[in-house]
N, C-alpha and C positions, 0 to 999 in steps of 0.2 A: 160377397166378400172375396177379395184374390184368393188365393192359392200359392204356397210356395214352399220350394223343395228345405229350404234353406232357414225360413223365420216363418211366422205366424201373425196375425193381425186381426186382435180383438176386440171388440166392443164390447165390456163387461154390462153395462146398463141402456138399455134401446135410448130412454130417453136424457142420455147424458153424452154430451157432444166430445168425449174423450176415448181416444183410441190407443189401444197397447200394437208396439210392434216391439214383438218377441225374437231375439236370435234363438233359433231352436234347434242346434246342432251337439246337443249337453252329451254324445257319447264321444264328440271331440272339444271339449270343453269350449263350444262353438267358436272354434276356429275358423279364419276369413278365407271359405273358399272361394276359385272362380268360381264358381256357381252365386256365391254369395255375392262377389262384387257387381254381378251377371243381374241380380235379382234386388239388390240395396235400391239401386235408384228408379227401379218402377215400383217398387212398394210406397216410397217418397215419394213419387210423382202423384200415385194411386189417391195417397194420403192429400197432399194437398192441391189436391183437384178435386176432393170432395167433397160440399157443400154442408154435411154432414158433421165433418170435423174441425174441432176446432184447437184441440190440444192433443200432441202425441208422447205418450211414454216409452223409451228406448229402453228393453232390460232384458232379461235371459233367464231360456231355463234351463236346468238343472244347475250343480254346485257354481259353477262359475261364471263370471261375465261375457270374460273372449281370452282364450288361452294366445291371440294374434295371429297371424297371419299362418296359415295350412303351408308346410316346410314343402307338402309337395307341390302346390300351386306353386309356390317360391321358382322350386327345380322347374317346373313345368313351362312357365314363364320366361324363363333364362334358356334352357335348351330351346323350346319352338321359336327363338328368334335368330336361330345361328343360320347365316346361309354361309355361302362362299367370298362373300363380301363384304368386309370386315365394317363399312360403313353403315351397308346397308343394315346389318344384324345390328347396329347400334340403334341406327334409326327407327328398328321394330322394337326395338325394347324400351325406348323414350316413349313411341307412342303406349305400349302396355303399361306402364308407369302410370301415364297421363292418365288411360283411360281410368285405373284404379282409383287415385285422386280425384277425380270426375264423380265416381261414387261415394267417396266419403265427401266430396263438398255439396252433393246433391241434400243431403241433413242440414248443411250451413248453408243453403238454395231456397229451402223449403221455406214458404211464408208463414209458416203456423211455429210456434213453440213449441220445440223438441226438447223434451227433458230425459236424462239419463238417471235411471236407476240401479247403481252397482251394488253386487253385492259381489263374494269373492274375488278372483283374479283377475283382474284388469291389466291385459299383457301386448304391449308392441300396438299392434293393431287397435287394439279397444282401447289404447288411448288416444289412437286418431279417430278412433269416430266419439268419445267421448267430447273431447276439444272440439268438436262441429256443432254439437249441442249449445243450447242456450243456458239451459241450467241442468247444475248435477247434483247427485244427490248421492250417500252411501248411505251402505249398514257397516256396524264397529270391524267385523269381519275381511272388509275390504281390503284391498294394497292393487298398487297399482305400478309397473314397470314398464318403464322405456328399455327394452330390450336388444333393438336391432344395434347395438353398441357389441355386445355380447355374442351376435352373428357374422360379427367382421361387415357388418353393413354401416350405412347412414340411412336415419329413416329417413323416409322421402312419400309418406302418404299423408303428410299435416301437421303432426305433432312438432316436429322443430319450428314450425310458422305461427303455429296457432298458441301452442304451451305458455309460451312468453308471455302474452298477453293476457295469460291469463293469473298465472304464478310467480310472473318474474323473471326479467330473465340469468341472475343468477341461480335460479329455485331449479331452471328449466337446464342450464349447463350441467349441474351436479345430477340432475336427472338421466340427463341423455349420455353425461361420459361416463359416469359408474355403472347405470342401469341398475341404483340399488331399489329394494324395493318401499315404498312409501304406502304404509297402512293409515286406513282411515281417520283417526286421529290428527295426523299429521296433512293429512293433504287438505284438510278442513282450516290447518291454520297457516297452509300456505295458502288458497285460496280456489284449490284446485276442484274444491266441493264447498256445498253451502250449507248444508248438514249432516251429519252421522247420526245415523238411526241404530236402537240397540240392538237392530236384529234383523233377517230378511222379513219379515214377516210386518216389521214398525213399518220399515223403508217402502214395503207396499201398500201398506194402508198411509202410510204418509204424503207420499209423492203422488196417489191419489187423488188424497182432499186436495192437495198444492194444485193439481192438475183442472181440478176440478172449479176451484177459483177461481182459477185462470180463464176457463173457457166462460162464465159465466161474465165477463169482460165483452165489449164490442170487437170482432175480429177486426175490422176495419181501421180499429185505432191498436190490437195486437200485431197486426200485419205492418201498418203505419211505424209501430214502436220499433219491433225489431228489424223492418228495412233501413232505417234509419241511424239506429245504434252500427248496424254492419256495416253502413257506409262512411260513417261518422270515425272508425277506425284508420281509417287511409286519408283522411282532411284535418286540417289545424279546426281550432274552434272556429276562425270565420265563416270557413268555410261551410263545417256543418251547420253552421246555425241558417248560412244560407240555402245550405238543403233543405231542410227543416222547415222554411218561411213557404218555400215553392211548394214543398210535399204540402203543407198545410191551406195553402190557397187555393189546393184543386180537393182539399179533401175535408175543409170545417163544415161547408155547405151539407151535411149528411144527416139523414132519418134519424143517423145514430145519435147522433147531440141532440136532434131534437127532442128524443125519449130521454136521454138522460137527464136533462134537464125538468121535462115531464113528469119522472117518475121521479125526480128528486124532492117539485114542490107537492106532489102527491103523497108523498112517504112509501113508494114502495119501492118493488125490484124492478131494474127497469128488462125488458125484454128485447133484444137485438135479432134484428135479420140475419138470418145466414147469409155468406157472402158469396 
């Protein structure tokens, strides 16, 4: 298994194709350092390259989820791009931006199902990489702020692109220009989560078994789903359906239909290839 300064990656059970990737930074209420954004997208990469996994759990230890973006990575950021040329220091600081963004879309890249598990503070940052997620999940405890309002910024790592389509996009204005904070309860009935668990403790045994169903699914046709669905966001419905037709004429022909099918007139479970 990798190694990292920043998060953690666990296999709770050998024989269960579901993997935890922990932010493990809880003495800064795992705050988004360089390091972190340094180490996001080859843990992601790690992850779906291997054959092994088939569902990943995004969550955190200690009290909270992501206190957002490290204020000194911030400074750090903004000062090593100044030179003498007031273009050029522009131009370095668009590419540092990008690259940042680069690693929160490296979770909306990933071909496996990344699920988020919050539990307290989901701040600035954690909610750009929550938004990259395909599904999220909370405990009652939760609340969740768009912040960079409140730093004299605009966020610029996801969340104003991604938020909307998920909540609305007036859910998502009132979010971004107050930066007030939206406790679990509430983000469940705007759409921002798909359930509240009574506790840390439900929300891990929860998002578990969820995780756990999910992987016991054909990747082939998990992979297929959510390639699809992401593309299907930027096309009218012709279009997607036309995607959909193509993706499915190079990929019905497969083992995997032919087990489930198999295992359907048989009565049992059916068993899928790793991919």
């Amino acid at each position: 298994m990798m190694e990292f300064e920043t998060m953690e990656i666990i296999q709770h059970e050998p024989t269960i194709p579901v993997f935890h990737l922990y932010l493990n930074l809880p003495f800064t209420r795992n705050a988004l350092t360089l390091t972190l954004f340094t180490e996001l997208p080859t843990a992601i990469s790690y992850l779906d390259s291997n054959p092994s996994v088939h569902t990943i759990i995004l969550s955190a230890r200690g009290p909270h989820f992501c206190s957002g973006i490290d204020i000194s990575a911030l400074q750090t950021t903004i000062s090593s791009t100044v030179v003498s040329d007031t273009a050029k220091s522009n131009e370095l600081l668009r590419r540092r931006i990008l690259d940042m963004q680069a690693a929160i879309t490296s979770i909306e890249r990933c071909r496996k199902p990344v699920i988020a598990a919050v539990h307290g503070g989901c701040v600035g940052g954690g909610v750009d990489l929550v938004t990259a997620c395909d599904l999220r999940f909370c405990s009652e405890d939760a609340w969740f702020e768009v912040k960079e309002i409140d730093l004299g910024i605009t966020a610029d790592l996801g969340t104003l692109q991604r938020l909307p389509r998920i909540v609305g996009f007036g859910n998502s204005v009132e979010m971004a220009m107050t930066g007030r904070r939206i406790k679990g309860v509430e983000a469940k009935g705007m759409g921002l989560v798909t359930r509240v668990f009574d506790s840390k403790e439900d929300l891990d045994k929860g998002v578990y078994a969820i995780a756990k169903s999910i992987a016991e699914k054909s990747l082939l046709a998990l992979v297929g789903t959510k390639t699809v669905l992401q593309k299907s966001k930027d096309l009218t419905v012709e279009q997607g359906l036309d995607y959909v037709a193509t993706w499915n004429a190079g990929m019905l022909q497969s083992n995997d239909l032919k087990e489930a099918i198999t295992a359907r007139l048989q009565k049992r479970k059916p068993t899928f290839a790793k991919l």
